[in-house]
TILO-524546 format. One record per residue (C-alpha): x, y, z; residue in one letter. Coordinates in steps of 0.1 Angstrom, whole numbers, plus 5000, padded with zeros to 4 digits. Last residue first. Layout:
<rs>
XYZa...
</rs>
This chain:
<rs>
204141333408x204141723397x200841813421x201541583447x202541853479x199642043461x197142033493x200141973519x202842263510x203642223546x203042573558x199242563548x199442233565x200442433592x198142673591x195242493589x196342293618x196942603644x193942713631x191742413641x193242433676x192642793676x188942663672x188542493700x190142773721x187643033704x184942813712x185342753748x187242513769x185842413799x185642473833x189142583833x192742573842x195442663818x197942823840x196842643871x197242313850x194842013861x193241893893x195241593900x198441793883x199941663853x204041593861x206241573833x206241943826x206842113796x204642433802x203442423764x203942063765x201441973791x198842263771x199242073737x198441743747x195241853767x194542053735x194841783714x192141563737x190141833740x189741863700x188841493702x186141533725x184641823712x181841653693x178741533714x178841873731x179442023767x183141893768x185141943805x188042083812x190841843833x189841723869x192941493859x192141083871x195440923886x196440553880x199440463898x201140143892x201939963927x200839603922x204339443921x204539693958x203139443979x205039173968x208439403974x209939543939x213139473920x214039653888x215039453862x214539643833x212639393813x210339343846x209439703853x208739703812x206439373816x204939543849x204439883823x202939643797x200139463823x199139763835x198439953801x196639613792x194339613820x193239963824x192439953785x190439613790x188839753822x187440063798x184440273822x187040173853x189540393832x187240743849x184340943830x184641313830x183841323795x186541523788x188741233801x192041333810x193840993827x197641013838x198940693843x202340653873x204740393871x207240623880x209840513852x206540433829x205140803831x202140753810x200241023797x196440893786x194341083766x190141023754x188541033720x185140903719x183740683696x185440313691x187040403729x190440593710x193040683729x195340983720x198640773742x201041053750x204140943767x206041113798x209541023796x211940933823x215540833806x217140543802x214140303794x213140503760x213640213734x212239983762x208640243766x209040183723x209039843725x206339773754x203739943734x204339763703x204139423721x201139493741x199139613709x200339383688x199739133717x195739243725x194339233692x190739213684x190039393721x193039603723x192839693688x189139843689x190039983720x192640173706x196740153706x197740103668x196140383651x196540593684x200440563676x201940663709x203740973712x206741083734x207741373758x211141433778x214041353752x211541553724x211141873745x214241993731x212642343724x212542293686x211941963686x209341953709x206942273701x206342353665x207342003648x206241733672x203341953681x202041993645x203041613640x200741553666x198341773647x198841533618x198241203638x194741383653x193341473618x194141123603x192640953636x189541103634x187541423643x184041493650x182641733632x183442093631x182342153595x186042273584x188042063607x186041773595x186141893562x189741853561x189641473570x186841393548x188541503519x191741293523x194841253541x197241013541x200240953566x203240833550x205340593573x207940603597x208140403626x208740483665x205640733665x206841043663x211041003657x210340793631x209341043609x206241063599x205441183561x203041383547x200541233520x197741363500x194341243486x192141293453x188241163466x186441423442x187041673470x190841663468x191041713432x192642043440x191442393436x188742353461x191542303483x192842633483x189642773491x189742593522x192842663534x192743023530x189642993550x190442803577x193542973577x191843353577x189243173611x190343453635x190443373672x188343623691x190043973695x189744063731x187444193760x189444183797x190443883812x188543693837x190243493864x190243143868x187943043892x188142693882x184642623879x183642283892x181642053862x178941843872x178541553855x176541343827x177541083806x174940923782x176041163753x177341493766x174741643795x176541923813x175542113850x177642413857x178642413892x180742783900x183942863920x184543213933x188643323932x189543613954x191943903936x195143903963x196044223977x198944403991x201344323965x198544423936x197444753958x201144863959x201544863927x198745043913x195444863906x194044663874x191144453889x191144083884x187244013877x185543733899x184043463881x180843343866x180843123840x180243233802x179143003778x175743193764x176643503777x179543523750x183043603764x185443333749x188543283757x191343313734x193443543752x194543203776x193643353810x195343513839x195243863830x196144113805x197444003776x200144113756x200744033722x199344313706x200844543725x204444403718x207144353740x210044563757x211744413786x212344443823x213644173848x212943943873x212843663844x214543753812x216843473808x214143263807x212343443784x215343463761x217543713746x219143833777x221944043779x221144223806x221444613796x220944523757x217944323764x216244093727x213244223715x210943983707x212443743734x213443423716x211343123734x213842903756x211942903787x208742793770x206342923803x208943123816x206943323849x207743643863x209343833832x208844213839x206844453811x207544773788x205344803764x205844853727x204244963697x206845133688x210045073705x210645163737x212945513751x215845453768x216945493800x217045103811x213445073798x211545423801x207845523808x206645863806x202745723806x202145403824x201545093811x203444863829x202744523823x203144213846x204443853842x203943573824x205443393800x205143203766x201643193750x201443053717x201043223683x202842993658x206143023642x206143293656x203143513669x204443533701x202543603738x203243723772x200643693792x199443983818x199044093855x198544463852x200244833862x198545123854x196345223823x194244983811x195244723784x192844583760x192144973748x195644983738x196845303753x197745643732x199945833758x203145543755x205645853753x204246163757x205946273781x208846203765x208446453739x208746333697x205646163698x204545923672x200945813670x201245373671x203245133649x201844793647x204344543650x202744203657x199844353631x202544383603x204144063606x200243903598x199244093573x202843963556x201743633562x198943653547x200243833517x202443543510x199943333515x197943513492x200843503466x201843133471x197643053464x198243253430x200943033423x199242743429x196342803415x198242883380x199842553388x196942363394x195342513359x198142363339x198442013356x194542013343x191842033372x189541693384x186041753365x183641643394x181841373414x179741343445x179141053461x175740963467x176240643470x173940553433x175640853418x179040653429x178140373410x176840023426x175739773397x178939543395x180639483428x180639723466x183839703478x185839953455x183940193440x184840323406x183840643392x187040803381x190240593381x192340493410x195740433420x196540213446x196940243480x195639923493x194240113531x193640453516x191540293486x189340063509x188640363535x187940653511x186040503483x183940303505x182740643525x179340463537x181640373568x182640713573x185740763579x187840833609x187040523630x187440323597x190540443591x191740193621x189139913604x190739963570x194039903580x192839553596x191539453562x194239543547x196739343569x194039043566x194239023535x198239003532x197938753561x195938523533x191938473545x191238133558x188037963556x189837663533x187237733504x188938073498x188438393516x188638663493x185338763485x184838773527x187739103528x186239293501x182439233521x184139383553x185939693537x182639763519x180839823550x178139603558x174739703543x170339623550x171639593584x168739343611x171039083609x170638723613x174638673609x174238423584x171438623566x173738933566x176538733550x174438593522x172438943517x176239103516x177938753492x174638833472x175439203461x179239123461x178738903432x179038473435x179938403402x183638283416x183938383454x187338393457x188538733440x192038763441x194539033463x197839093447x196539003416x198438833393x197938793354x194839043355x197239333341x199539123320x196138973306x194839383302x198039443285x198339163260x194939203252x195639583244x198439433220x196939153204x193639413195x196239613174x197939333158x194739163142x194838823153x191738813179x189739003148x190238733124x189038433152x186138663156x185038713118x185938343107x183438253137x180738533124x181038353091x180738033105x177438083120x177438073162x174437983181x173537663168x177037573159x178137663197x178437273205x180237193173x183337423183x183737613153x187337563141x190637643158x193137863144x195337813175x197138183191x199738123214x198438163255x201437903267x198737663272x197137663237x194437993231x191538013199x189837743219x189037823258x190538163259x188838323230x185238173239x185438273270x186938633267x183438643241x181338493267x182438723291x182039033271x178438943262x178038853298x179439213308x176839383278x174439183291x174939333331x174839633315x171439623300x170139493329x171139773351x169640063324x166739833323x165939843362x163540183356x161239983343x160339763368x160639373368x158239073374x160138803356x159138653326x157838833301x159939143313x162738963305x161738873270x160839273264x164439353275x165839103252x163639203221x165139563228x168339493228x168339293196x166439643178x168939853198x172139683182x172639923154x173240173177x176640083191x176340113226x178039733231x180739853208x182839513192x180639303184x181738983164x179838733190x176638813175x173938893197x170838803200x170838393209x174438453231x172638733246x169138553258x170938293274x173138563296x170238733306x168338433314x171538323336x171138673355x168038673362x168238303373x171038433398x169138733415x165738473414x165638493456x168138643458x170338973448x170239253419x171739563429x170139873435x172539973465x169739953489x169039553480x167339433450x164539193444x163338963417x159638803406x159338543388x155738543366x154438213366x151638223341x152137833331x153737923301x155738133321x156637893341x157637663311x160037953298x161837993331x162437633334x163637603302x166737853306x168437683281x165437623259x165838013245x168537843224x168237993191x165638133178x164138463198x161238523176x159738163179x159438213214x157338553206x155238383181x154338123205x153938373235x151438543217x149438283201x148838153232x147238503246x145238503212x143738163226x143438283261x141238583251x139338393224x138238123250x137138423271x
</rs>
């Protein structure tokens, strides 16, 4: 036994005397482990190195590098230095209770205090205050650990022109950042357990937006506005992104270039192995190009698939009897209620009316053009749409101009009935309803098709309601929405550096939001659409741009319908940050006061996506909630909506009796209903897109006859996502960088 403890001695002795120089620094460390204290250390989820011991780890580590390893290295992997490296790794395990597999870590955190004691030692006497070069001698207090050859060694090196040069760049670089570290040797691994401890928190993280935001806050408790301006940009992506996503949210909000494998946030020891994140090879300039071209080709072919379908030719016959014999097997024979659709620049209904399919069949005397029906204009949904082929008899070339008379449109975009044709006709979300029957004429003005309304029960989350049917009337069996720019799209981005955390811009006009800026979108944003997850704000402000684009301008819907930046009106916002909100609000409902507008407000609750359409000249809030909740679930919304439009009453003067000061209407839309956790936001852009497809300011209490269902089904959902994929396809969006 005696023997045991005696050879133990010996032991540590000779292995004290093996490291030379200055192990006494960290004497505390050495006299516990004479004692047979072992310290033991302890890491958080992200594998780095926190407290208790985190900082005498660390400090040991440092000790035992100044004693090892000369000051002259250059290549902290070059070989030579194993044998050093390996006598400090065995010194740490003598003292501190550490596994194995935390060498890698501890051998880069001495290669950084090796680097720091070399910038130290550089700065502090081989530097005068302008930054000149001083041929100081060896600082007495480092003779022990530094000869004088290895002194003459590094004071040569610091003057040779080459290493001037890149140290002239990295100090130029470091010189002034925009946003400084204020947490001196405090790491980010410590500054999270510190802050969690505060807090009494049961997280084992906080997201990496929140821990860059603490490491700058100075001793005064204050961060600087430019700080804070990040920080708050990070918390709108944040309701996008995931929170995990550090790379995404911290690097969207500073928009700065980045370089592969950092993550901003997080501090030394997290990689992106260790977050999961994958990485790859990001594509030459070269190869990019050679995708690009070949993606311009099968767009091109695309679209020329496309053309071709909306004017399929059918059998030709060269009697007129036989004129229109070969029927579309969507369309029975006779005479049928039907939509009137176009393909361009996006396939949208716009009219209704009724389709004659009868054999024989003239328009004004003349025969129709192939693959053509003939069909009256009841109904102008977009008034000013382009009639696909344009009346010679009336002179009309647009829908409106068309109604109560005859025209020639394609087969393929007519259909029959009273639905949109993207509905849906699977068992598993059908709802009952009466089937509009295709009579002669005198049947359909002498009879009305009954409606039958249906209760479908829905669980979504913690809300729960029966949803009425509509009793809109089933259409016969059609095409379900195709997914060929989902697709399209998504191989096209596999050929960018997208998914290894590249992003792209497209601009916002003014005219959207009342500012312009450059919207980014990332990774997570398309596969959202791709994965049908739940959608964020970046996928939302692009459709709107969609809309702004396809169906405003173009039909001068823009003087009666406006956006309101759901970045900037949320709940998140409302409750942090009441007056922005209020004031930003109020300014564009005063840059509109002439005229009466309806506004779009996508609203945000922190996780679920909700719309509000505000009619500020009448006062009067339109609330579609797919949840079927009403604003009393969000007081704090209710209240701040109210208190702007009394603000904008007030602004513009308009004088009101006491009883009527309190007279804003609020009025709840029976509006289609979500059966998932994830359909919200998709509603929410449909709900958008159907008021300006009719482009009416007024939203019925019980929603849009022309659009009115239970719910929206899967095919609708997705021609949503379609309608995006395309038009970033349009946009150039995925290579819109490419030559920057």
């Amino acid at each position: 036994m005696a023997d045991d403890q005696h050879e133990e001695v010996s032991k540590k002795v000779s292995a004290e005397e093996e490291i030379r120089r200055g192990i006494t620094v960290m004497r505390r460390v050495v006299q516990g482990r004479s004692r047979g204290i072992i310290l033991d250390v302890y890491w958080n989820n992200q594998a780095q190195l926190i407290e208790p011991n985190g900082h005498t780890l660390t400090s040991f580590i440092g000790a035992l590098v100044r004693n090892e390893i000369p000051i002259t290295c250059d290549d902290w992997r070059n070989k030579e230095l194993n044998e050093s490296k390996e006598k400090i790794w065995s010194e740490i395990k003598r003292c501190f209770n550490i596994e194995e597999e935390r060498r890698g870590f501890c051998m880069k955190l001495a290669g950084k205090l090796l680097r720091g004691f070399q910038t130290f030692l550089s700065s502090k006497f081989l530097k005068d205050a302008d930054g000149n070069f001083v041929d100081a001698e060896l600082p007495k207090k480092y003779e022990s650990l530094i000869s004088a050859e290895e002194w003459e060694a590094f004071k040569s090196k610091r003057q040779d022109p080459v290493f001037q040069r890149i140290s002239a760049t990295n100090r130029e670089r470091a010189s002034s950042p925009a946003y400084p570290y204020r947490k001196g040797r405090v790491g980010y691994g410590r500054l999270e357990q510190s802050m969690l401890q505060k807090e009494e928190s049961s997280e084992t993280s906080l997201p990496a937006h929140v821990l860059w935001k603490e490491a700058r806050v100075g001793k005064s408790g204050v961060p600087q506005e430019e700080v804070l301006h990040v920080y708050q940009k990070c918390e709108e992506l944040s309701q996008s992104l995931s929170p995990d996503d550090t790379k995404g949210i911290l690097s969207r909000a500073l928009d700065v270039p980045e370089y592969y494998g950092r993550v901003r946030g997080k501090g030394f020891g997290v990689t992106p192995t260790s977050l999961s994140i994958k990485k790859g090879k990001a594509p030459s300039n070269r190869e990019l190009h050679a995708r690009l071209e070949a993606m311009q080709a099968e767009l091109d072919a695309l679209r020329r698939e496309r053309e071709a379908s909306a004017s399929t030719v059918y059998r030709d016959a060269s009697d007129k009897d036989s004129i229109n014999c070969t029927f579309q097997p969507n369309i029975p024979e006779g005479i049928s209620h039907c939509q009137l659709y176009l393909s361009s620049p996006y396939y949208r209904m716009v009219g209704k009316g009724k389709v004659h399919n009868v054999s024989g069949v003239l328009l004004h005397t003349r025969e129709l053009p192939a693959g053509c029906l003939k069909v009256s204009v009841d109904i102008a949904v977009e008034p000013n749409a382009a009639l696909p082929y344009p009346s010679d008899d009336s002179d009309a070339t647009t829908v409106h101009e068309a109604v109560g008379s005859f025209v020639a449109w394609p087969t393929n975009l007519i259909c029959v009935g009273y639905e949109t044709p993207t509905k849906s006709k699977s068992k598993d979300n059908a709802i009952p309803r009466h089937t509009e029957s295709t009579v002669s004429r005198k049947e359909l003005q002498e009879n009305e098709v009954s409606n039958a309304s249906a209760q479908q029960k829905k669980e979504v989350s913690n809300a729960s309601a029966r949803v009425k049917s509509s009793g809109a009337k089933k259409t016969v069996a059609r095409k379900k929405t195709t997914t060929k720019f989902r697709s399209c799209l998504r191989t096209f981005l596999e050929m960018t550096d997208i998914p290894i955390g590249g992003v792209r811009t497209l601009h916002m006009e003014v005219g959207i939001f009342g500012f312009d800026y450059d919207q980014m979108i990332g990774n997570e944003d398309f596969m959202q659409v791709f994965s049908h997850e739940e959608i964020g704000v970046n996928v939302v402000n692009t459709y709107i741009r969609f809309l702004y684009d396809k169906l405003m301008r173009p039909n001068g819907l823009d003087v009666s319908f406006g956006f309101l930046a759901p970045a900037t009106v949320n709940l998140v916002l409302i409750l942090s940050r009441p007056d922005t909100v209020t004031e930003y609000v109020l300014r564009i409902l005063m840059d509109n006061k002439d005229a009466e507008k309806l506004f779009f407000i996508p609203f945000n609750t922190g996780g679920h996506w909700l719309l509000l359409a505000i009619n500020p000249i009448r006062e009067i809030v339109y609330y579609l909630d797919s949840l079927g909740n009403d604003w009393t679930t969000y007081p704090d919304m209710k209240v701040l909506i109210d208190t702007v439009l009394q603000a904008f009453r007030a602004q513009r003067d308009i004088q009101t009796s006491r009883r009527g000061a309190n007279s804003i209407t609020w009025i709840k839309v029976a509006c289609p209903q979500q059966r998932n956790q994830i359909d919200c936001g998709y509603f929410m852009l449909r709900f958008m897109r159907d008021t300006l497809a009719l482009g009416r300011l007024m939203i019925p209490t019980d929603y849009f006859e022309e659009f009115k269902c239970a719910f929206y089904t899967k095919d609708q959902v997705d021609e949503i996502k379609e309608e995006w994929c395309q038009f970033m396809i349009e946009l150039n969006v995925l290579f819109i960088n490419l030559c920057n």
